[in-house]
C-alpha positions in Angstrom: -167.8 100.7 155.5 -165.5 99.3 158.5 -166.4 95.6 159.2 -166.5 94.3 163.0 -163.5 93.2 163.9 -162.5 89.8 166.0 -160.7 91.5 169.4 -159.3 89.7 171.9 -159.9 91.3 175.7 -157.9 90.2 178.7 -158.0 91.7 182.3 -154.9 93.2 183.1 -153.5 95.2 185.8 -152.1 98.8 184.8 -150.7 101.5 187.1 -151.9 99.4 189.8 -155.4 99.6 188.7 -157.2 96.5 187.1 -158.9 97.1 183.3 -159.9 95.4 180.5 -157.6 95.6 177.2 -158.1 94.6 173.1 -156.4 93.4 170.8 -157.7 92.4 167.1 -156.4 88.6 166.3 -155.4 90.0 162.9 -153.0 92.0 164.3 -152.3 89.1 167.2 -151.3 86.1 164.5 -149.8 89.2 161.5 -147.6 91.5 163.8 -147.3 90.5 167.1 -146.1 87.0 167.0 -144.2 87.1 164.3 -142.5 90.0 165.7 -141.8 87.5 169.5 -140.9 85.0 166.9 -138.4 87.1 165.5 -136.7 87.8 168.7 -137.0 84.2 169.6 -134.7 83.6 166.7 -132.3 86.1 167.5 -131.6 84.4 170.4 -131.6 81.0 169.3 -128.9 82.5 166.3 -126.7 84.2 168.7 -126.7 82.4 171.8 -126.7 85.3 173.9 -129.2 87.9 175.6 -131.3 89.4 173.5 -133.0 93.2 173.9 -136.0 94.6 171.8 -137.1 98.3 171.9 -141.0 99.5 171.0 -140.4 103.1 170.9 -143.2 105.0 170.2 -144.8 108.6 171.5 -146.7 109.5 174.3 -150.3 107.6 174.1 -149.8 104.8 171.8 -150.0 102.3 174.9 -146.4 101.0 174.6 -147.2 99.5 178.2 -150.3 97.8 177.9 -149.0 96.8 174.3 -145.8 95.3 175.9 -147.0 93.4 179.1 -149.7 91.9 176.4 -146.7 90.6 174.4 -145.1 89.3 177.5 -148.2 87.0 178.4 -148.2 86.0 174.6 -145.0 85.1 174.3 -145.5 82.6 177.2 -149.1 81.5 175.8 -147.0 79.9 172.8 -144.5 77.2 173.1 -143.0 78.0 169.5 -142.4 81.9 171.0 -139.4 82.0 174.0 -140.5 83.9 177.0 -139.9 87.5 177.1 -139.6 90.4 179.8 -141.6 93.3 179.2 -139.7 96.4 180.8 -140.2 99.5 180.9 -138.0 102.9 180.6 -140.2 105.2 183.0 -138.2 104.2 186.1 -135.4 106.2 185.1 -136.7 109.6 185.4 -134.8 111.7 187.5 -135.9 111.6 191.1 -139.0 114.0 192.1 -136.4 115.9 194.6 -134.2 116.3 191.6 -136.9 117.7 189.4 -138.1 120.4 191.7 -134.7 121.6 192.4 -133.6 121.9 188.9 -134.1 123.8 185.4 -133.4 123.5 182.4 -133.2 126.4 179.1 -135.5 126.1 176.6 -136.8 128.8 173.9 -134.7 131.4 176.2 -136.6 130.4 179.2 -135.4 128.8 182.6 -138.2 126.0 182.8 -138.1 123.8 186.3 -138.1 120.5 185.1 -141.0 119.0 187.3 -143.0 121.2 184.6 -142.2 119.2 181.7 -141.5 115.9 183.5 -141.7 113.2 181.1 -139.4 114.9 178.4 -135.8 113.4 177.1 -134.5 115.9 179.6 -136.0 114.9 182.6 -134.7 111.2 182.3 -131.5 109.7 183.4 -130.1 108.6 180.6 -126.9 107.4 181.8 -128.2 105.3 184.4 -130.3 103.8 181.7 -127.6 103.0 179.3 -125.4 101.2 182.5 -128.5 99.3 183.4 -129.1 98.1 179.6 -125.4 97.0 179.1 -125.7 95.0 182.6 -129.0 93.2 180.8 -127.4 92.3 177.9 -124.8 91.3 179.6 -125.5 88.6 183.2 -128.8 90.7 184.4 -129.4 93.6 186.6 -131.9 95.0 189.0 -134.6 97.5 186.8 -136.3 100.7 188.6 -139.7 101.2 188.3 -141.8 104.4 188.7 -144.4 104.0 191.3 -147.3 106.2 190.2 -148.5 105.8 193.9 -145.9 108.0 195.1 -144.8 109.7 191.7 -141.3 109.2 192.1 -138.5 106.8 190.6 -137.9 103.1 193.2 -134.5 101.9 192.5 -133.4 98.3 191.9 -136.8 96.9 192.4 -137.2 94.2 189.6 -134.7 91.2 189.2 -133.8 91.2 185.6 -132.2 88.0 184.6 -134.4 86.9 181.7 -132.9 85.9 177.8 -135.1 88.2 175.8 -135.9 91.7 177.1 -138.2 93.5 175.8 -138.0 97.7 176.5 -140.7 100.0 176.1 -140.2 103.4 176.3 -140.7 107.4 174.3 -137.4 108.2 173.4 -135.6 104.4 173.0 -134.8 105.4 169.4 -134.3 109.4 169.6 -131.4 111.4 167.1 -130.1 113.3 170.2 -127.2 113.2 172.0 -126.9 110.7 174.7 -130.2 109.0 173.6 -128.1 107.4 170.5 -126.1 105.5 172.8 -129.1 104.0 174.3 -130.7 102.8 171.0 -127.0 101.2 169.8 -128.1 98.8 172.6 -130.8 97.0 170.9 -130.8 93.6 168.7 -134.2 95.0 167.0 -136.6 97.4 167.0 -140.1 98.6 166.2 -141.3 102.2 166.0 -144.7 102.3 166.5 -146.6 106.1 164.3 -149.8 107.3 165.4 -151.6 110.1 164.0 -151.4 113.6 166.2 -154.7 114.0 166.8 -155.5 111.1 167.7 -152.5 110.9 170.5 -154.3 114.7 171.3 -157.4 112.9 173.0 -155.8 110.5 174.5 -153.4 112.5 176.2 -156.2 115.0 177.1 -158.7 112.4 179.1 -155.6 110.8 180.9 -155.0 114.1 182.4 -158.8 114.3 183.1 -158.8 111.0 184.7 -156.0 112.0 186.5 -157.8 114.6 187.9 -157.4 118.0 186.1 -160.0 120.2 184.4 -160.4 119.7 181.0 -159.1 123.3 180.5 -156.0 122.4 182.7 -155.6 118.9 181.1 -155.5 121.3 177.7 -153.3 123.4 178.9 -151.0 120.6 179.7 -151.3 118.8 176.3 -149.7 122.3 174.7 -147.2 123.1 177.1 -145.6 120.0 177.4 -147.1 116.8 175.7 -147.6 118.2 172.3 -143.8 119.0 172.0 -142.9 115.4 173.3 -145.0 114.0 171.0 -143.5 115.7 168.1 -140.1 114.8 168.7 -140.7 111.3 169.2 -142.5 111.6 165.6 -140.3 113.8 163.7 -136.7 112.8 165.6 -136.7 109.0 165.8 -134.4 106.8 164.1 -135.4 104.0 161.6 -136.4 101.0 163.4 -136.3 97.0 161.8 -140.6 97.5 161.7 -142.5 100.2 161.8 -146.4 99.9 163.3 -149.4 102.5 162.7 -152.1 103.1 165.5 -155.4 102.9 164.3 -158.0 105.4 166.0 -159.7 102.3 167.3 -156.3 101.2 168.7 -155.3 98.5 166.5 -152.1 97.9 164.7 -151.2 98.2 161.3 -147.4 97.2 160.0 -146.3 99.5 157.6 -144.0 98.0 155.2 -141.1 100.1 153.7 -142.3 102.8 156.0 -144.8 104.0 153.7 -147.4 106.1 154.5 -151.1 104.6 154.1 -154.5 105.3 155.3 -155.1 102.5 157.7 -158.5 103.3 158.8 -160.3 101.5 156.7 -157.6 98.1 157.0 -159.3 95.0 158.7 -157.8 92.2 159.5 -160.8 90.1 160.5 -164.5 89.7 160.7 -165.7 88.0 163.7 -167.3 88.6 167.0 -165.1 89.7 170.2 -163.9 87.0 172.3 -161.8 86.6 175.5 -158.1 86.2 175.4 -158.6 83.2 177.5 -160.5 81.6 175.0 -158.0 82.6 172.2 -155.8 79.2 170.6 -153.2 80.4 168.8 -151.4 77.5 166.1 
């Protein structure tokens, strides 16, 4: 029987909207700091810039996951600060998506249909902005979700350790590889297909489609996404499970295991603000 588990909420901001977030502290004090930890030593080592990817598919909640790490990092003074990025401001421009297609299965697809796949991303400008991180800082797009369109050179990017969330960071296709060369370390984050399903679904109903169009949607276009994310990825330094009551689980070795039934901890929820870590 699954014991209660101690998560820590925080009030965050995402897509401009303010909500409430969780994370268990087992997964807090045995993944997630030792992980910043890890990149604070890569830095410290080399002396130079430092860039970590959390690639995962769509759903996992690579951006809630890595703006939660960014505050963590600078709750600590053992961790070094990180930048939490991330890759969605380099989709092609809306303009560019209606106007174009792309063949797939013998079939000229717009890409505006299947925005959000490798193909509808610029993956050369991402690759130049990258290289100008590592290297004396840039200025990072965004995607503004207001306007559903790509804002260029919006974010001043001059930070030691960046950290990049994104789909595809660690894809086997062409173009994409010279992207995840880029990195000092990585973590891949699995999840379970199904469990990706309904979450994919209800953001499409909050969004404001039918549940039969948010359906629709999932097969068409999200479903395939999330398959090759899952089956075309590259091997990352740590590999992460999502749990279907989103927490983390580190797989070591990259072996599979039911993680279900893992807890980390036993206690009752508490805020983040009230959270000391040693």
């Amino acid at each position: 029987m699954e014991e209660n588990k101690n998560w820590i909420t925080y009030q965050t901001e995402i897509n401009g909207l303010p909500q409430e977030v969780r994370f268990s502290k087992g997964a807090i004090e045995k993944i997630f700091k030792p992980f910043l930890m890890k990149l604070s030593e890569l830095h410290e080592i080399t002396d130079r810039k430092v860039v970590g990817f959390i690639a995962a598919p769509p759903a996992v909640g690579k951006t809630t996951l890595a703006q939660f790490l960014e505050r963590l990092s600078r709750e600590n003074m053992e961790i070094s600060n990180i930048r939490a990025l991330g890759m969605d401001g380099f989709h092609y421009p809306a303009d560019y998506l209606k106007a174009n297609k792309i063949s797939r299965d013998g079939q000229e697809i717009l890409m505006n249909d299947i925005k959000g796949a490798p193909e509808t991303f610029d993956v050369d400008t991402l690759q130049t902005k990258l290289r100008e991180v590592r290297q004396e800082g840039t200025d990072w797009n965004i995607y503004d979700r207001m306007i559903h369109d790509v804002v260029h050179d919006v974010l001043s990017v001059e930070d030691d350790i960046i950290l990049l969330e994104g789909n595809y960071l660690l894809l086997k296709e062409p173009r994409w590889t010279n992207i995840r060369v880029l990195a000092d370390y990585t973590v891949f984050i699995k999840a379970r297909p199904e469990i990706l399903k309904e979450r994919l679904i209800a953001r499409k109903i909050q969004g404001g489609l039918s549940p039969e169009e948010a359906e629709k949607f999932y097969y068409a276009s999200d479903s395939k996404n999330v398959e090759r994310v899952l089956k075309n990825s590259a091997p990352a330094n740590e590999t992460w499970m999502l749990q279907s009551d989103g927490d983390f689980f580190k797989i070591e070795d990259d072996e599979d295991v039911v993680l279900d039934d893992v807890n980390l901890d036993t206690t009752e929820e508490i805020p983040f603000e009230d959270l000391k870590l040693e």
